[in-house]
Backbone and ligand atoms as CSV (ligand in chain L), in Angstrom:
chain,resi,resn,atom,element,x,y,z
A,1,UNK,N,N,12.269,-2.379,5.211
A,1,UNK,CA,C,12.984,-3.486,4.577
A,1,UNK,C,C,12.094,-4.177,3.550
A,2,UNK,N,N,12.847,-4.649,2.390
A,2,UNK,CA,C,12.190,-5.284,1.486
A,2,UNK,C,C,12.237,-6.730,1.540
A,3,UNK,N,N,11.121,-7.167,1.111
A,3,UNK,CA,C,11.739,-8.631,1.237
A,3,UNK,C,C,10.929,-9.208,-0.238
A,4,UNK,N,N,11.674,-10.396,-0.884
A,4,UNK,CA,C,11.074,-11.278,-1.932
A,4,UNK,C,C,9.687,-11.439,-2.337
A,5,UNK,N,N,9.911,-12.570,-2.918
A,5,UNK,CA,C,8.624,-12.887,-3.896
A,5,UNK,C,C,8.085,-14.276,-3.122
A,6,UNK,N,N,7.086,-14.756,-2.406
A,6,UNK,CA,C,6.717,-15.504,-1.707
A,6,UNK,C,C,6.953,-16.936,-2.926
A,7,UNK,N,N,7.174,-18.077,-2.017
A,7,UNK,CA,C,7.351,-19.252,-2.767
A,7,UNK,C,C,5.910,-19.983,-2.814
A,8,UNK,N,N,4.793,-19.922,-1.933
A,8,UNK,CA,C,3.699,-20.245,-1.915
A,8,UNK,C,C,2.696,-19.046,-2.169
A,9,UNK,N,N,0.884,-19.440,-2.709
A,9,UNK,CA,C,0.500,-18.688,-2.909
A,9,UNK,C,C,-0.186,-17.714,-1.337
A,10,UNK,N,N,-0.140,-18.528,-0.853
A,10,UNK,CA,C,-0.945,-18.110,0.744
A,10,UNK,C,C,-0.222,-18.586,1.760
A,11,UNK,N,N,-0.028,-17.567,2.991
A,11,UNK,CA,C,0.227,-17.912,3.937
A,11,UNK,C,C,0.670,-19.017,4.593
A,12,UNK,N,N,1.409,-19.714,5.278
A,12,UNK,CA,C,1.536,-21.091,5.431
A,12,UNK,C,C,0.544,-21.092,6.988
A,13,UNK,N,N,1.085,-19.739,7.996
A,13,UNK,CA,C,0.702,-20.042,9.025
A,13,UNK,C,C,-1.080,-19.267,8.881
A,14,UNK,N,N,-1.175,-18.494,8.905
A,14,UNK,CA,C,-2.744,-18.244,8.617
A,14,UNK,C,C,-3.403,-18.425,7.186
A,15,UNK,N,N,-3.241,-18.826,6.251
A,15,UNK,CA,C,-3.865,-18.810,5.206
A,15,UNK,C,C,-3.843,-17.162,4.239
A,16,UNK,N,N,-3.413,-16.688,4.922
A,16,UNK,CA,C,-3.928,-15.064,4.678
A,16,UNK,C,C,-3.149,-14.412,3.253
A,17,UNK,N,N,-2.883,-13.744,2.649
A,17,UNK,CA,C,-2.644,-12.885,1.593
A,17,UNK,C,C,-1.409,-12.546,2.056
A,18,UNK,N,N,-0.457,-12.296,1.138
A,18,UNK,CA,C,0.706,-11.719,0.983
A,18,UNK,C,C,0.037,-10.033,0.922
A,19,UNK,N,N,0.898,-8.762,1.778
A,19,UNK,CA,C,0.403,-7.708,1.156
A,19,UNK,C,C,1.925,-7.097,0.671
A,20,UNK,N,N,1.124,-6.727,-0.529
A,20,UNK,CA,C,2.461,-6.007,-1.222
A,20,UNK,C,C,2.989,-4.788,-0.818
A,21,UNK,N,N,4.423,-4.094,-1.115
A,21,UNK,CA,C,4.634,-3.834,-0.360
A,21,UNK,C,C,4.789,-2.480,-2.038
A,22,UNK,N,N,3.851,-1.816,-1.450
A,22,UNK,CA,C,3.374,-0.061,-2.741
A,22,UNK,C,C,3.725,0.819,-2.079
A,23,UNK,N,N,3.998,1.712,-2.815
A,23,UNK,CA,C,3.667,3.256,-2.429
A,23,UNK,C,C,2.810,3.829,-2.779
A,24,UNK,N,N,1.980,5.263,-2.428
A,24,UNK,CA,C,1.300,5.944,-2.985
A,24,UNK,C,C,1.659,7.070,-2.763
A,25,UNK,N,N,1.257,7.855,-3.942
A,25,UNK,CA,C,1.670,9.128,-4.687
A,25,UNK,C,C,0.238,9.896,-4.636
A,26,UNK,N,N,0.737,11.061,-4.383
A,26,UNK,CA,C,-0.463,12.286,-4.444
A,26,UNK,C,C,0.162,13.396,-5.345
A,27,UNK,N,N,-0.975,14.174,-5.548
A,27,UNK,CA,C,-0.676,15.349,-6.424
A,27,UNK,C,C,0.168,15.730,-7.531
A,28,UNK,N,N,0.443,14.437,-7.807
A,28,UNK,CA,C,1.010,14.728,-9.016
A,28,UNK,C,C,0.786,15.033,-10.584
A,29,UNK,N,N,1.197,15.423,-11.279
A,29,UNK,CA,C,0.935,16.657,-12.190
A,29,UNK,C,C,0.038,15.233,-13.504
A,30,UNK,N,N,0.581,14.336,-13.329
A,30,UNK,CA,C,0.672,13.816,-14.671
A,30,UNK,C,C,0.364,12.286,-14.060
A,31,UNK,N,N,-0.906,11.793,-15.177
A,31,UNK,CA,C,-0.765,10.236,-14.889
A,31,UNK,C,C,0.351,9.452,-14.859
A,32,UNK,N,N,0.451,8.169,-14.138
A,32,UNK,CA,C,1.913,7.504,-14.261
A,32,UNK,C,C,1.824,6.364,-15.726
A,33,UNK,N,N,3.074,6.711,-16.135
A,33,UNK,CA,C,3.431,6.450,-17.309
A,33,UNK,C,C,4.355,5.816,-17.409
A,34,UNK,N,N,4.951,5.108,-16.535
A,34,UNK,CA,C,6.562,3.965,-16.125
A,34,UNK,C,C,6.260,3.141,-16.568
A,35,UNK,N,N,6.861,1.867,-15.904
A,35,UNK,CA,C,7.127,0.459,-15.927
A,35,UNK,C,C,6.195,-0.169,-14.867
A,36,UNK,N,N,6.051,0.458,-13.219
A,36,UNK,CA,C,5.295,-0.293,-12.247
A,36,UNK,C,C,4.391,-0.322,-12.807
A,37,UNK,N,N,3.869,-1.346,-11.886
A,37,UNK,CA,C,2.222,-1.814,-11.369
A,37,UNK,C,C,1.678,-0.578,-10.532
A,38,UNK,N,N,0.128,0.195,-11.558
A,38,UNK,CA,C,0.046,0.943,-11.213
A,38,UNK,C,C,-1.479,0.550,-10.854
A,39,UNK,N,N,-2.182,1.136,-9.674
A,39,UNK,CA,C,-3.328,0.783,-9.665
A,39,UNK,C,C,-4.144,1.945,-8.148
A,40,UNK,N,N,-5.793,1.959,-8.977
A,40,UNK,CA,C,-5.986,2.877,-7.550
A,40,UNK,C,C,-5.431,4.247,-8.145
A,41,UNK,N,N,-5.572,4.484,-9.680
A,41,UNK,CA,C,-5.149,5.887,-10.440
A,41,UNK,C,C,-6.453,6.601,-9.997
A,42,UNK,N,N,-6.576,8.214,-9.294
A,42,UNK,CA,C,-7.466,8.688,-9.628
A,42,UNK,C,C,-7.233,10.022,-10.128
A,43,UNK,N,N,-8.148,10.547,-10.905
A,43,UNK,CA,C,-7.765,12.294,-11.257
A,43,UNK,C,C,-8.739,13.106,-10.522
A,44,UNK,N,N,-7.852,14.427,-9.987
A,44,UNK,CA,C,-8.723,15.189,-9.283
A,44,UNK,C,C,-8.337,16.828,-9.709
A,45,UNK,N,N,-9.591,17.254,-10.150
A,45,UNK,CA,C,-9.399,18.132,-10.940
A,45,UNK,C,C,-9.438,19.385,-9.786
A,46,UNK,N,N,-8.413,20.568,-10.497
A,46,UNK,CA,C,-7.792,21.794,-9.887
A,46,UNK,C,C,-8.635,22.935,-9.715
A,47,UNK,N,N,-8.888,23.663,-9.128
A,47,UNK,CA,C,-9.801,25.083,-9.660
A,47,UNK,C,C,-9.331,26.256,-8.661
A,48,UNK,N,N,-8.966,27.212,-9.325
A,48,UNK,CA,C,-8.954,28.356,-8.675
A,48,UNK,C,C,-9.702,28.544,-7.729
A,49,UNK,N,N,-9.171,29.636,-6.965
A,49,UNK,CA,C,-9.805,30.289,-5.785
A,49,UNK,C,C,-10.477,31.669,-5.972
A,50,UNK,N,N,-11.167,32.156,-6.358
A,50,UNK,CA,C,-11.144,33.517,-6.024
A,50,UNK,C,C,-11.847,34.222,-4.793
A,51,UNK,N,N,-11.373,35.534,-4.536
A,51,UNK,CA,C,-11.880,35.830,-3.456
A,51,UNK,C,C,-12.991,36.969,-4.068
A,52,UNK,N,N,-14.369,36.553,-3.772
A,52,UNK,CA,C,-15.212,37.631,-4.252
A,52,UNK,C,C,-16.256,38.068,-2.784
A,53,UNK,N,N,-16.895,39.132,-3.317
A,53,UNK,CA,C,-17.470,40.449,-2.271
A,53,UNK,C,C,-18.873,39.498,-2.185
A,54,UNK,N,N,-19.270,39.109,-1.142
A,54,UNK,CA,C,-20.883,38.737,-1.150
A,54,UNK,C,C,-21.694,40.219,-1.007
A,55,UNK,N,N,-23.056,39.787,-0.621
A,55,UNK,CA,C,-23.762,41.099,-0.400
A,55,UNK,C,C,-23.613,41.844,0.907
A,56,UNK,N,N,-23.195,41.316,1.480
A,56,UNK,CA,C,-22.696,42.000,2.962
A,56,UNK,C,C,-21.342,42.853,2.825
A,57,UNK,N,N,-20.550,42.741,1.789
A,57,UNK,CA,C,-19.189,43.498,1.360
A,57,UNK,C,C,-18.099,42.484,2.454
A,58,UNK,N,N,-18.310,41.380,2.619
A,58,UNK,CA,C,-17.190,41.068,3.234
A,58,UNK,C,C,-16.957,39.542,1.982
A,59,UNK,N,N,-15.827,39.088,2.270
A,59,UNK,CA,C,-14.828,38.612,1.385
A,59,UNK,C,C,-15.354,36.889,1.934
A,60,UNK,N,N,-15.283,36.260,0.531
A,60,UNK,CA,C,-15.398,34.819,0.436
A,60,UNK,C,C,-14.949,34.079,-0.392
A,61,UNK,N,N,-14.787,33.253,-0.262
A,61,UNK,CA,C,-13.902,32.428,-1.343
A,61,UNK,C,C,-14.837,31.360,-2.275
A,62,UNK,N,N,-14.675,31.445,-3.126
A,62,UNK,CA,C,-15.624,30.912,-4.266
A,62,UNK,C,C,-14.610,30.144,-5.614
A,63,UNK,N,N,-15.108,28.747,-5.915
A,63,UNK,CA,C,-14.693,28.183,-6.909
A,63,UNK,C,C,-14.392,28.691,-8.139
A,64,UNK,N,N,-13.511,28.679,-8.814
A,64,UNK,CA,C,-13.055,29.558,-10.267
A,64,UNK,C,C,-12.951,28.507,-11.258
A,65,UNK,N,N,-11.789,28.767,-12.056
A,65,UNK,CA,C,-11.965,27.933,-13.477
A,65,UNK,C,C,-11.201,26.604,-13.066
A,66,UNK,N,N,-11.433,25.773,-14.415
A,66,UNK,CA,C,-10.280,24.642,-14.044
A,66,UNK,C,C,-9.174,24.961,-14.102
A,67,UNK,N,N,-8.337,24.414,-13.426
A,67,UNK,CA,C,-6.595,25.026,-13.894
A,67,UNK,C,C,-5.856,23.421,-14.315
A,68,UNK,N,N,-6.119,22.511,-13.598
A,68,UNK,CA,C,-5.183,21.161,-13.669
A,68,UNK,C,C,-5.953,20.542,-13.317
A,69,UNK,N,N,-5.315,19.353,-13.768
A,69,UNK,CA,C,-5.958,18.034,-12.946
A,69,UNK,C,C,-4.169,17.268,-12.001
A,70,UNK,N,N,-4.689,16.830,-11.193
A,70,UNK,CA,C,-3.258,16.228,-10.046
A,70,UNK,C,C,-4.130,14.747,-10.167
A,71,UNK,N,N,-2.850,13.719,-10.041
A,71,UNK,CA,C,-3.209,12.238,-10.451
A,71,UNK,C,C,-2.515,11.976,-8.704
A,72,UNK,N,N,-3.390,10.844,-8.159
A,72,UNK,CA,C,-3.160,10.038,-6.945
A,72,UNK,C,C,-2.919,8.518,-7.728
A,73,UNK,N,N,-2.215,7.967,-7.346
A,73,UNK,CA,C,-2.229,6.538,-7.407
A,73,UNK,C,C,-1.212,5.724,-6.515
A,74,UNK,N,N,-0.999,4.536,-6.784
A,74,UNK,CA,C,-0.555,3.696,-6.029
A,74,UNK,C,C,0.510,2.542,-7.184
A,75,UNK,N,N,1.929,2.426,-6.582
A,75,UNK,CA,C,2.601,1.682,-7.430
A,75,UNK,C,C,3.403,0.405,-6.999
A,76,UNK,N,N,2.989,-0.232,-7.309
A,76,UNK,CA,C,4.075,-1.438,-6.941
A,76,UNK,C,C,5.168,-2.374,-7.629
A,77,UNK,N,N,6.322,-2.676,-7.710
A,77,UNK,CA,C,6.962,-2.915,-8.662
A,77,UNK,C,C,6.461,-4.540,-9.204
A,78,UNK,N,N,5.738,-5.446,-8.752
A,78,UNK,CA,C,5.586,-6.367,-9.144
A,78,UNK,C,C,6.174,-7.632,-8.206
A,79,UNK,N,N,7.241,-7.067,-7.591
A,79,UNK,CA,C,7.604,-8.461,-6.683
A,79,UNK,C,C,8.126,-8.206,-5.114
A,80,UNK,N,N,7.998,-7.086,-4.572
A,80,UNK,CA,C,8.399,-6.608,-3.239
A,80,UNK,C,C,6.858,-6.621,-2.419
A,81,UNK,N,N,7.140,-7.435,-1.164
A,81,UNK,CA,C,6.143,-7.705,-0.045
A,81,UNK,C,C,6.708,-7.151,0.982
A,82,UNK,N,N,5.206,-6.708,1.645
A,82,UNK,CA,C,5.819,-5.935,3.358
A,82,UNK,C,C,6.541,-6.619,4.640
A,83,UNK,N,N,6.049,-7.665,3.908
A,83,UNK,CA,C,6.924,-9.238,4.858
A,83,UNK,C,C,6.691,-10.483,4.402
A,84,UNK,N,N,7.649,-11.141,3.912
A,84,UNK,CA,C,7.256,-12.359,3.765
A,84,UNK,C,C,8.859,-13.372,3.908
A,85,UNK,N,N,8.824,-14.404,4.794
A,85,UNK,CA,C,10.016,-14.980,5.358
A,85,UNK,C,C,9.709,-16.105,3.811
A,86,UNK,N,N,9.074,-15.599,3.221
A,86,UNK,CA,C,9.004,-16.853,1.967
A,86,UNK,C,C,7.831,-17.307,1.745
A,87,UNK,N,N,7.152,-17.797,3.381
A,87,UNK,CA,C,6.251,-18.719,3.758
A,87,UNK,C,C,5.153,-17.689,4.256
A,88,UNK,N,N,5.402,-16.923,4.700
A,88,UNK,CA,C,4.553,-16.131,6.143
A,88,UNK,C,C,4.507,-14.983,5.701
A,89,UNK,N,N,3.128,-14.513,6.139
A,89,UNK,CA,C,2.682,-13.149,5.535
A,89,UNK,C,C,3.086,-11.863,6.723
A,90,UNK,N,N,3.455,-12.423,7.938
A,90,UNK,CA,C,3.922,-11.950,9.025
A,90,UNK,C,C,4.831,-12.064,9.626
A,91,UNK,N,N,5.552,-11.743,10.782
A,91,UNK,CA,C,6.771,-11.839,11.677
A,91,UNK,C,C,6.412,-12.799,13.031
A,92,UNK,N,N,4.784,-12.281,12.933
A,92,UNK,CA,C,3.808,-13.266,13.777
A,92,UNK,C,C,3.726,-14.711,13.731
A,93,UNK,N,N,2.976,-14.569,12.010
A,93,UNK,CA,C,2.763,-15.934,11.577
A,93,UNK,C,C,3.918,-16.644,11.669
A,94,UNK,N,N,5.120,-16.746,11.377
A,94,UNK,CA,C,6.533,-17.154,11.193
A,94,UNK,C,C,6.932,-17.420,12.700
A,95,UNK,N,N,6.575,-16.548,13.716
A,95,UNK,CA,C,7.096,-17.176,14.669
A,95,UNK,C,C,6.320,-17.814,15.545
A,96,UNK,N,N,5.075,-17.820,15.110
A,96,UNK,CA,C,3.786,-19.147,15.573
A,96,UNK,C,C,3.907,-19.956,15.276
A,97,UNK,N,N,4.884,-20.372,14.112
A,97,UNK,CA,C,4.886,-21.474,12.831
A,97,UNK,C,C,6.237,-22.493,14.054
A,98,UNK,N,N,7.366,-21.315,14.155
A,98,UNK,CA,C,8.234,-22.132,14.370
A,98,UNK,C,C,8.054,-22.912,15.840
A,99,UNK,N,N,7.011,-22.171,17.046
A,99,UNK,CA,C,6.353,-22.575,17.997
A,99,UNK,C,C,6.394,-23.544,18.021
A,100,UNK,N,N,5.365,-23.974,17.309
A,100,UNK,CA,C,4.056,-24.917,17.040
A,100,UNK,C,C,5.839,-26.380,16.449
A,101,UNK,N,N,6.743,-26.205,15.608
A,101,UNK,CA,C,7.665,-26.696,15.295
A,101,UNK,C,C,8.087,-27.193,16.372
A,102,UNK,N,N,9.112,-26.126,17.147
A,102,UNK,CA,C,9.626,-26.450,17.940
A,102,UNK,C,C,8.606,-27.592,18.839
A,103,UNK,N,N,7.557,-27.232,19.520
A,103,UNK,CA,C,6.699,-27.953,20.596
A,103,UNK,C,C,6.626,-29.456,19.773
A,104,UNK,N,N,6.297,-29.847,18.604
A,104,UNK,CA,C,6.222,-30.795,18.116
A,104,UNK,C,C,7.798,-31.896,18.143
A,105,UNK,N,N,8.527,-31.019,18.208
A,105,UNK,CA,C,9.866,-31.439,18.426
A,105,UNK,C,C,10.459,-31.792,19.423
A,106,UNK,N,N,9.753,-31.111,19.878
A,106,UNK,CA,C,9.932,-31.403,21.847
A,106,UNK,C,C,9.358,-32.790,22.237
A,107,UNK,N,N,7.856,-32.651,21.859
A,107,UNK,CA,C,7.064,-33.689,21.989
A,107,UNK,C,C,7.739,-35.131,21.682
A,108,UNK,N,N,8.393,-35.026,20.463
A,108,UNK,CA,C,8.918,-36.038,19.798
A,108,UNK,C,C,10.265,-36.573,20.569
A,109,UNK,N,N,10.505,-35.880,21.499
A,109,UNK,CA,C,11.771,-36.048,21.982
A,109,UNK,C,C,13.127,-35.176,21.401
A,110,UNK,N,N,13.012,-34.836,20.125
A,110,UNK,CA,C,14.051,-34.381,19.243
A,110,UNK,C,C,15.087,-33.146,19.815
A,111,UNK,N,N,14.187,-32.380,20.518
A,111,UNK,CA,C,15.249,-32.047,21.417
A,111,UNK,C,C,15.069,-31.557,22.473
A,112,UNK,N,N,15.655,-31.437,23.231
A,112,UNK,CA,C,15.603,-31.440,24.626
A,112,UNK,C,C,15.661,-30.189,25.679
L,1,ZN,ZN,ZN,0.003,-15.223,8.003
């Protein structure tokens, strides 16, 4: 599930970071070239296999030419978080928050 764009910058109940809510991509042919927030691009270059004879006549596999490079990265659209009730960077924090509410409410008499 997706959820919004937090209304505060930090956490209400721990202080903590919003984490966004990305994907990451492997092996793909071609740097990303869209619209997301792209970040955490790396290139990792391709090389053949070949199978060649060592001196013993038995078979090994040995690095060949370049062939490609495959791009890893990570994308995020800019405003989707892995949780955020608005306030709360968690399902935790949010329901520690309303705890701590409620008990104060109690305290107060407010309800019963
Ligand atoms: Zn939190």
């Amino acid at each position: 599930m997706r959820y919004g764009k937090p209304k505060v910058k930090k956490c209400v109940g721990c202080g903590g970071r919003f984490r966004r809510d990305s994907t990451s991509y492997h092996m793909k042919d071609e740097p990303y070239k869209g619209n997301m927030i792209c970040y955490n691009q790396k290139e990792r270059k391709q090389f053949e296999t070949k199978q060649v004879r060592n001196i013993n006549g038995g078979l090994e596999l040995e690095k060949g030419e370049y062939t490609h490079s495959t791009y890893s990265y990570i994308l995020w659209d800019g405003e989707s978080y892995k949780h955020t009730d608005y306030f709360f960077c968690s399902g935790k924090c949010s329901k520690a928050f309303a705890y701590l509410c409620a008990s104060q409410l109690y305290k107060k008499g407010a309800i019963k």
